[in-house]
C-alpha positions in Angstrom: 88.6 102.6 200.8 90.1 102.3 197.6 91.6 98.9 195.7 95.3 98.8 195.0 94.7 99.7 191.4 92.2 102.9 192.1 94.9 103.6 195.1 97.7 103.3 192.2 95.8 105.7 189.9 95.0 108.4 192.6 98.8 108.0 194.1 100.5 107.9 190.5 102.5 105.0 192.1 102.6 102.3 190.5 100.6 98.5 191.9 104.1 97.5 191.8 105.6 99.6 194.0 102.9 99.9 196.3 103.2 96.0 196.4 107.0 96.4 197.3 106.2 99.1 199.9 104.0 96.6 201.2 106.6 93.4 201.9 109.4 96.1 203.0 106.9 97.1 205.9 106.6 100.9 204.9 103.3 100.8 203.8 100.5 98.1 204.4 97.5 98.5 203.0 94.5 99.4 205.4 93.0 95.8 204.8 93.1 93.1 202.8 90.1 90.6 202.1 90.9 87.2 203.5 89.6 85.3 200.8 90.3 87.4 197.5 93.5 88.9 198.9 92.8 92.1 197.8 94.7 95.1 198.9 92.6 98.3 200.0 93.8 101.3 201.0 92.9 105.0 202.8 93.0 108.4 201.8 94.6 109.0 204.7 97.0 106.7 204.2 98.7 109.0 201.1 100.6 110.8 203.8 102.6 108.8 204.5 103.2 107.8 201.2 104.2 111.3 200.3 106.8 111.0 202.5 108.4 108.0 201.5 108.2 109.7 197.6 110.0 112.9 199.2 112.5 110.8 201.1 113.1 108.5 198.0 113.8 111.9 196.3 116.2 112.7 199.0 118.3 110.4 198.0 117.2 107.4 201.0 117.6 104.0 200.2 114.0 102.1 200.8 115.8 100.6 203.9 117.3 104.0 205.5 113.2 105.4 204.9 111.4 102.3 206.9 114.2 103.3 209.8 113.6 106.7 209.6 109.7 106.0 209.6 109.4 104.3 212.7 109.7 107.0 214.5 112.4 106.2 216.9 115.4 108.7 216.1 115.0 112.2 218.2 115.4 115.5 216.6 118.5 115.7 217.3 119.5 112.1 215.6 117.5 113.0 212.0 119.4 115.8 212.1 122.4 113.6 212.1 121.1 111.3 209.1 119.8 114.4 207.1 123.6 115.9 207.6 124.9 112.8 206.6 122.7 112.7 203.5 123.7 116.1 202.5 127.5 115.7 202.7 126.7 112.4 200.7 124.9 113.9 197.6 127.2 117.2 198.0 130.2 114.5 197.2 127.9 112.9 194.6 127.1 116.5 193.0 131.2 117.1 193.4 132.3 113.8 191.2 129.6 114.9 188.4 131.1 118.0 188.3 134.8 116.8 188.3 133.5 114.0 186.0 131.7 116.7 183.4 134.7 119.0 183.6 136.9 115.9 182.2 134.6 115.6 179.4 134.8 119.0 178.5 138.7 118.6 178.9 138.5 115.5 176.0 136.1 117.9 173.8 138.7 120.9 173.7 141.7 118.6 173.0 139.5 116.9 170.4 138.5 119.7 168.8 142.3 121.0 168.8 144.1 117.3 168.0 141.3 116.1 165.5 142.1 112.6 166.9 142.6 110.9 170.1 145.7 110.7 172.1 147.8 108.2 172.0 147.8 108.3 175.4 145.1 107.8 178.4 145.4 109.8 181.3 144.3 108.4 184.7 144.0 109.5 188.0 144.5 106.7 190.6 145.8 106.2 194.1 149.2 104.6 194.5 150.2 102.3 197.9 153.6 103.6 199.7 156.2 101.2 199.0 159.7 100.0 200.8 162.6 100.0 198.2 165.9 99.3 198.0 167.2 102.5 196.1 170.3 104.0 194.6 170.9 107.7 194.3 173.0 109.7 192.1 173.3 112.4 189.4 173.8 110.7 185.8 174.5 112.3 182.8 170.9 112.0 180.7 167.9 110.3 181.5 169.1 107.0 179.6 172.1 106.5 180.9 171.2 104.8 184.4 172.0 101.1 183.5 175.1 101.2 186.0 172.7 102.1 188.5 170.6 99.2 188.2 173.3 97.2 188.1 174.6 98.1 191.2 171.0 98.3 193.1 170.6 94.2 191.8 173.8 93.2 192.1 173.9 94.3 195.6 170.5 92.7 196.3 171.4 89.4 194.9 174.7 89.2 197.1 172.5 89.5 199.9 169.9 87.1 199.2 167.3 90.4 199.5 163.7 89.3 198.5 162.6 91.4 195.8 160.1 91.6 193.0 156.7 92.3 195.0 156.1 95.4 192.6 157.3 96.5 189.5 161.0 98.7 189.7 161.0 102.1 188.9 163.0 105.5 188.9 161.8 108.2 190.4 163.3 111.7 188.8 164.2 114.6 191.7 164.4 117.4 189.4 161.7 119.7 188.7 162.0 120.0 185.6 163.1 118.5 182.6 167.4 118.6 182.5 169.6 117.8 179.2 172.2 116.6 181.4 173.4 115.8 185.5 170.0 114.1 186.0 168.6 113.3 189.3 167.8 110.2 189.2 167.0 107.1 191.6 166.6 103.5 190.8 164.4 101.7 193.2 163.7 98.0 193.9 160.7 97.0 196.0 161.8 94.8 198.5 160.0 92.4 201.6 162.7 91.7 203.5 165.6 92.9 205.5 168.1 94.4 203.2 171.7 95.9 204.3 172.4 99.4 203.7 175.6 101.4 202.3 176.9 104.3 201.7 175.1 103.6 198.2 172.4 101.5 198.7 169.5 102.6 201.2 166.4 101.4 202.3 163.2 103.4 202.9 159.8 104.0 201.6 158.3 105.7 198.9 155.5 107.7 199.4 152.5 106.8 197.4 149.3 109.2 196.6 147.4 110.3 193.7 149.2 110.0 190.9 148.1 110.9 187.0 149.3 107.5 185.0 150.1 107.0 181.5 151.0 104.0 179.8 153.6 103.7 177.2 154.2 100.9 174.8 157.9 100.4 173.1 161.3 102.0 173.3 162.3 104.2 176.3 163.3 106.9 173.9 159.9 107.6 172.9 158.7 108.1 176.7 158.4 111.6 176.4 155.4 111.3 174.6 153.6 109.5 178.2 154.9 113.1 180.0 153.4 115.7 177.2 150.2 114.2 177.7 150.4 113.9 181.3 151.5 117.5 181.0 148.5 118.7 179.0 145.8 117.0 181.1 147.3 118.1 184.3 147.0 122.1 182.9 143.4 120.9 181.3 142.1 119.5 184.5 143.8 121.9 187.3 146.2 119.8 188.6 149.7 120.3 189.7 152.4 118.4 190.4 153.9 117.7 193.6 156.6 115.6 193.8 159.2 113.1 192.0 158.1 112.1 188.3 158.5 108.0 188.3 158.8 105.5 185.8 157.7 102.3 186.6 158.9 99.6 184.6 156.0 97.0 184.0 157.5 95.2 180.8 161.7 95.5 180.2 164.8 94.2 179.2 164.7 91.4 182.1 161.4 90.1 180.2 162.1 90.5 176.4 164.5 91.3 174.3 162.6 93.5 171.6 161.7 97.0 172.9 159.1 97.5 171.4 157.6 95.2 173.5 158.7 97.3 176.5 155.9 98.4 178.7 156.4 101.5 180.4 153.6 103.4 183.3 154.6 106.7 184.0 153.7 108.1 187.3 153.3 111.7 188.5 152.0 112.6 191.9 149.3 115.4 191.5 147.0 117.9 193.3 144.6 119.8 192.9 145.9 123.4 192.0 
């Protein structure tokens, strides 16, 4: 039999890991001398401790290997656990690539712009949400005040609860228009609200939407929607539905627009 330290040497696993294999229950030593406490192990015992190196290397967490060495799944069950593994690092292997090809995305636009955007682009998942909205066609994309005006004015008449998200306007067209804009102004509400021929109630959709942030006037937003619009083409992405601006810092919470804070949101797939 060989000492833990000769069994470490002969293994290339190191005493402390042998030691942790030990307490987890995967793999005692062979004996242990009742008054030195000295670990000794078997050659025949590096076996099984192959397998727990190959399962480690499988991607098993110490925990999954001690169930899957006791022997009590059939063939048909570590079939199971081995399918499940290899959908889990195919989905790992799938995020490295999508991560690598994001960093390849920043080099090129580095090596085009000399400098970093002023703008980040995120991908993130966005909750559905029940609005209050109003509809119309308004002649550029600044002029939707009177909107607004009649969306709140209609939900303070009513006592309507509002303010559980941050407004926005979502934009119908699909593409950018100098004038008769689609636009809709949308309040988040939590309770009942009464319709009219103006003001409806429904849900937005949410989904995965690629999110940039802009900081000061509204006029300068189009900045936010180029650099949407160059990641998008960079990573493969497409758009696939209404263009929103959500409305995180405005004119109900300072007066200087410069302090405006601005996210705009466009739902995306993958093309």
């Amino acid at each position: 039999m060989f000492k833990i330290g000769e069994f470490s040497k002969l293994s290339r696993v190191s005493v402390k890991a042998l030691r942790l294999y030990d307490e987890l229950g995967l793999l005692p030593p062979a004996a242990v001398d009742k008054w030195t406490g000295y670990r000794y192990y078997e050659a025949g015992q590096l076996g099984r401790l192959h397998r727990i190196l190959a399962l480690k290397d499988l991607g098993f967490s110490l925990g999954e290997i001690g169930e899957l060495l006791r022997g009590e799944l059939s063939g048909e069950e570590l079939r199971g656990v081995m399918k499940a593994k290899h959908a889990e690092v195919a989905a790992r292997a799938r995020e490295a690539q999508d991560r690598l090809a994001l960093v390849e995305a920043r080099l090129a636009a580095l090596e085009q712009e000399e400098t970093m955007s002023a703008y980040e682009v995120v991908l993130k998942e966005v909750p559905a949400v029940r609005v209050a909205a109003v509809r119309d066609l308004i002649p550029n994309y600044p002029t939707q005040g009177h909107l607004w005006d009649e969306l709140m004015g209609h939900i303070h008449r009513h006592g309507v609860k509002w303010g559980a998200a941050p407004c926005f306007t979502l934009y119908h067209d699909e593409c950018y228009k100098e004038k008769d804009v689609d636009a809709e102004a949308a309040e988040p509400i939590t309770g009942p609200c009464p319709e009219t021929d103006r003001v409806k109630v429904r849900e937005v959709a949410g989904g995965l939407m690629a999110c940039a942030v802009h900081k000061g006037p509204y006029d300068g937003l189009y900045g936010a929607y180029e650099a949407i619009l160059r990641w998008a083409e960079a990573n493969g992405y497409r758009s696939v539905g209404p263009d929103r601006d959500v409305y995180l810092v405005g004119p109900a919470d300072t007066k200087d627009p410069a302090e405006y804070v601005t996210e705009v949101q466009e739902p995306v797939a993958k093309s």
